[in-house]
C-alpha positions in Angstrom: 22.2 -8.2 -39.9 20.5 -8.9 -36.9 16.8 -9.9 -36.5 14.3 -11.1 -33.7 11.2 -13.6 -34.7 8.8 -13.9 -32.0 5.3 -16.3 -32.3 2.6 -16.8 -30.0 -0.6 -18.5 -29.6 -0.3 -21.1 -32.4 -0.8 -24.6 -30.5 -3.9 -26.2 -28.4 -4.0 -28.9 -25.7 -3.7 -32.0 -28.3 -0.9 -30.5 -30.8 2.9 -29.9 -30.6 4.1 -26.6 -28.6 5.3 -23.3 -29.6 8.5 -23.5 -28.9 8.6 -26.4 -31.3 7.4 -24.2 -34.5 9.4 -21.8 -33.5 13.0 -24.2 -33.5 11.2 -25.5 -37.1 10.8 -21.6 -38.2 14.5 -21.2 -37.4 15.2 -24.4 -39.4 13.5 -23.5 -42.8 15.7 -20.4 -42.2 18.9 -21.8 -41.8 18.2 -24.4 -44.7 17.3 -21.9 -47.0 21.3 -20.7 -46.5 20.3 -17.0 -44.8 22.2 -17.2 -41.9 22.4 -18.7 -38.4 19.8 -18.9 -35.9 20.4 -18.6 -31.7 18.6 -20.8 -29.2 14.8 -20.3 -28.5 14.1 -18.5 -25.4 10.4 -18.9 -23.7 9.1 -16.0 -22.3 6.3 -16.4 -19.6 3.8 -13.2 -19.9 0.4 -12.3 -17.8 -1.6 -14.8 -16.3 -4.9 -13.6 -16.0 -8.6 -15.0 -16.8 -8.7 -12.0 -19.4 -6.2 -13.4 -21.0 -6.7 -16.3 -23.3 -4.4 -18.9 -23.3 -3.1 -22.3 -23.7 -1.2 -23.6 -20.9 1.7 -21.0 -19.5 1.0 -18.0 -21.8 4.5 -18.2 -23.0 6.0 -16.7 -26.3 8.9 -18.2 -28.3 11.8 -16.0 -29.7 15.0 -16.8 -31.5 17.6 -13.9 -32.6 18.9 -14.4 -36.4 22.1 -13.1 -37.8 21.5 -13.7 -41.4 22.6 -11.9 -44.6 20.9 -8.4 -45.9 17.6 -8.5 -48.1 15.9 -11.3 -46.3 13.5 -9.2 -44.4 10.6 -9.7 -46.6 11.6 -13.6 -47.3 11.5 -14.2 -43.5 8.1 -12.9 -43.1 6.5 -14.6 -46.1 8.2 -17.6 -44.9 7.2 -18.0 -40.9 3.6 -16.6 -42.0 3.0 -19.5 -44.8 4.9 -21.7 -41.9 2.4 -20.7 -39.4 -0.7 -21.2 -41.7 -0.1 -24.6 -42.4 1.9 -25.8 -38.8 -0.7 -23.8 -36.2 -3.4 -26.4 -34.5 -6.8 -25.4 -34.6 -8.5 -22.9 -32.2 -5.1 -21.3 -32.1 -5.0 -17.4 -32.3 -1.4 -17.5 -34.0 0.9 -13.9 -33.8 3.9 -13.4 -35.7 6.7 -10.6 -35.0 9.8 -9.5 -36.7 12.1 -7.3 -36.2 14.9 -6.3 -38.4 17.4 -4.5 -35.6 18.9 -1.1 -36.1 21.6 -0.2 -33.8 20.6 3.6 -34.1 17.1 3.1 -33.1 15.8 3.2 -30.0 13.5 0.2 -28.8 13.0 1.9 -25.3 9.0 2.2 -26.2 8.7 -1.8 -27.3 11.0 -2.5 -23.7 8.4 -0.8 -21.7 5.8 -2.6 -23.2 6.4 -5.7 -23.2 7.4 -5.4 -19.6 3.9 -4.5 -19.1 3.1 -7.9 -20.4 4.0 -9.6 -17.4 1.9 -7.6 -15.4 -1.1 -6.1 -17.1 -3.7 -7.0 -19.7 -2.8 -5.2 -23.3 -4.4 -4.9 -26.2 -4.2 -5.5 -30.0 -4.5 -2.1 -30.3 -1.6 -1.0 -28.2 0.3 -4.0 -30.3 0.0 -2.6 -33.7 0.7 1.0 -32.6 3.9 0.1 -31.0 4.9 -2.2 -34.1 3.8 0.5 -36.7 5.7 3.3 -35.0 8.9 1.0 -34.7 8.5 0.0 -38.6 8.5 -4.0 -36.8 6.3 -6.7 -38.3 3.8 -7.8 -36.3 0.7 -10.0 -38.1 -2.3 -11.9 -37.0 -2.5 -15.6 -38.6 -5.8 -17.1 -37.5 -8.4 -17.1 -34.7 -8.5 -13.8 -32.8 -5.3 -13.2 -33.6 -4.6 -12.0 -29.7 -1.2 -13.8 -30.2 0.5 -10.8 -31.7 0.4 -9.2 -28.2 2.5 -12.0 -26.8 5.0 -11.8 -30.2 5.4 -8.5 -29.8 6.3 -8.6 -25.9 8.4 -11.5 -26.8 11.0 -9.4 -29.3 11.0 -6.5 -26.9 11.7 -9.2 -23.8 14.4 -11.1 -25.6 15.8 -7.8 -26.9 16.9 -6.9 -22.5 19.1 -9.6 -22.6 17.5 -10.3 -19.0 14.6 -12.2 -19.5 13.6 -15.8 -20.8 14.4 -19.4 -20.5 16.3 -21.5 -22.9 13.9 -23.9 -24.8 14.4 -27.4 -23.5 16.0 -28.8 -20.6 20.0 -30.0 -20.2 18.9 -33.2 -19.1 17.3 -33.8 -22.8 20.4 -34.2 -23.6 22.7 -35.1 -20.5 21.6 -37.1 -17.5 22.0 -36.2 -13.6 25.8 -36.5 -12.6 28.2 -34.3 -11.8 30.1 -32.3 -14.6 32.7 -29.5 -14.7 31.9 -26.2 -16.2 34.0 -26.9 -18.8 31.6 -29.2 -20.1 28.9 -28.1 -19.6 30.0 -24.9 -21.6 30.1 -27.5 -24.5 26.3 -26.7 -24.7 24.8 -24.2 -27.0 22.0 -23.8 -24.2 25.0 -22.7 -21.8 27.7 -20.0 -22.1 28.5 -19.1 -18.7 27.9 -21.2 -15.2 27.1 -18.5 -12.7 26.5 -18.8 -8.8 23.2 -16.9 -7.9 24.0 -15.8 -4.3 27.1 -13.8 -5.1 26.7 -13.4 -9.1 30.0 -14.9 -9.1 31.3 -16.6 -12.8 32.6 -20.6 -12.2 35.8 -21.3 -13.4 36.0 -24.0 -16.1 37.2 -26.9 -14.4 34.0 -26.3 -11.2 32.1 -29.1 -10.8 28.5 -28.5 -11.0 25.6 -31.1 -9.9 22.7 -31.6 -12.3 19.7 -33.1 -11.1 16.4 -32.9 -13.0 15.1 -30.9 -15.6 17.8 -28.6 -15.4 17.9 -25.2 -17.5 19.8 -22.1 -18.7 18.0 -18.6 -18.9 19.2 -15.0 -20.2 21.4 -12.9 -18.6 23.2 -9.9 -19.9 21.9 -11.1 -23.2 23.6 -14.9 -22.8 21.9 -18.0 -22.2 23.6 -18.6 -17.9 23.4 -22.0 -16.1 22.4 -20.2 -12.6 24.0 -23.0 -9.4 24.1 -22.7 -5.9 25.7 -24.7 -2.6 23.7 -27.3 -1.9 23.4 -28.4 1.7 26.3 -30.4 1.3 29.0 -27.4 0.4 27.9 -29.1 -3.7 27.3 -26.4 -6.8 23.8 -27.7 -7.8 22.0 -26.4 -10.9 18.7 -24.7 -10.7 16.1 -27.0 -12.0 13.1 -25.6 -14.0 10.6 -25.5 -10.8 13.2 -23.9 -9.1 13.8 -21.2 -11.8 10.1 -20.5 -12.7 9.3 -19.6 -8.7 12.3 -17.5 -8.7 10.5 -15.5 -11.7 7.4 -15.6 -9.8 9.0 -13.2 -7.4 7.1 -10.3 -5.4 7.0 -6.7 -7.1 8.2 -5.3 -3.8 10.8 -7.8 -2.8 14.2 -6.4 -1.8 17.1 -9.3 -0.4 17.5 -8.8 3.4 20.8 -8.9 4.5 22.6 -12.2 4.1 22.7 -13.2 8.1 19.1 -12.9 8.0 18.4 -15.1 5.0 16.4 -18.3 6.5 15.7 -20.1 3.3 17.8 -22.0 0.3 16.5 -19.8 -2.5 17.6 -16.2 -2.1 14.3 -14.9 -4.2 12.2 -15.7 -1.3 9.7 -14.0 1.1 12.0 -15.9 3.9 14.6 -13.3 2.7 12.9 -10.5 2.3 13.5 -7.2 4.0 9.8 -6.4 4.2 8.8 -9.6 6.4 8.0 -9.4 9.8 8.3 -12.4 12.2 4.7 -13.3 14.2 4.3 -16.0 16.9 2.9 -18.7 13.6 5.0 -17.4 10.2 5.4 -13.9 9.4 3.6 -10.5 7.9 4.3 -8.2 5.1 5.3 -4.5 5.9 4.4 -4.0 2.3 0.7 -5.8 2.8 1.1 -8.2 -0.1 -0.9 -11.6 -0.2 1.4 -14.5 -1.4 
């Protein structure tokens, strides 16, 4: 059986992060013998003064492939978890989903792509949840962190959204190391070059330098590189990654002869610029 658990909002400026709970949630799990848990991806939702939030407004979602019957233990489990572990002020929201592959999940999808974008409500939360049949539960505060739990699941569920929990260089240093390597990694199961989507064979050497990271594509955890100046596979470090993610709704890639700037996600490279005299204009009339 497969299963998603999501949690939101449980930490304030002085106490240990989200994505920590969430890695100890996973670890009661796994110690209690129901299965195996997958790396913990952060997903990074609406910013907006509307919305109330600790640092990033980021949720924190593992996938668990356990045995049957656990449903009910899971939930009783994170939500004890979650009273005792969540700092004070928090607004604490737990989600989980127990996956059918004969459901559709379009409806969660297209909401919690809507939390990147727009304000949403407890309201819209629970509906979704209730009509899915998915656990979704306030643990303190406001409980406002059920929107972000929710969005979380349905996120991780695309397979295309989400970094990987921690950095590589938490656990490696900066050096140069072949793809066969880094592979070695749970945080890492393919080594892809952005600009042409192109997989790395195994014994490619790849250049890590800083806080290095691994995010979800086609629902695996991808170390995205690119040619450095000096002809080099670099890895994307997390500033790098987080602006790419910060990308214009209406950006489309120019073509490649026209592309003036390193990171391809970029209005430099984007169709919709027009050159002036001092920088450049937007066809599309968007303010960066």
């Amino acid at each position: 059986m497969k299963y998603f658990c999501c949690i939101d909002d449980t930490d304030n400026i002085d106490s240990v992060g989200t994505g920590t709970i969430a890695e100890e949630i996973k670890g009661l799990y796994e110690g209690a013998g129901w299965g195996k848990g997958s790396v913990i991806s952060r997903h990074q939702l609406y910013i907006h003064p509307d919305i109330p939030y600790t640092s990033h407004n980021s949720s924190m979602c593992f996938e668990f492939i356990g045995v049957e019957n656990i449903y009910e233990s899971m939930i009783q489990c994170a939500s004890d978890y979650l009273k005792k572990r969540s700092a004070a002020g928090s607004d604490p929201g737990l989600c989980i989903l127990s996956f059918k592959s004969n459901k559709k999940y379009q409806r969660l999808i297209d909401f919690s792509l809507k939390a990147k974008k727009e304000v949403l409500t407890k309201i819209e939360a629970n509906e979704i949840a209730k009509s899915l049949g998915i656990h979704l539960s306030e643990h303190g505060g406001t409980g406002q962190g059920i929107i972000g739990a929710l969005a979380g699941v349905g996120l991780r569920m695309t397979g295309n959204d989400g970094e990987v929990k921690g950095a590589l260089k938490d656990k490696i240093g900066d050096g140069v190391y072949s793809v066969r390597q880094l592979l070695e990694f749970p945080e890492v199961e393919a080594v892809i070059d952005f600009n042409s989507d192109e997989y790395l064979s195994l014994e490619q050497n790849v250049l890590l330098k800083g806080r290095s990271k691994s995010v979800f594509h086609n629902h695996q955890p991808v170390l995205f590189v690119y040619k450095n100046k000096e002809g080099l596979y670099e890895a994307y470090t997390k500033n790098h990654l987080r602006r790419l993610g910060e990308v214009c709704p209406v950006f489309k890639a120019d073509v490649k002869e026209e592309w003036v700037f390193q990171e391809v996600a970029s209005c430099y490279n984007c169709r919709y610029r027009r050159w002036t005299e001092e920088n450049f204009t937007c066809l599309k009339g968007i303010k960066k």
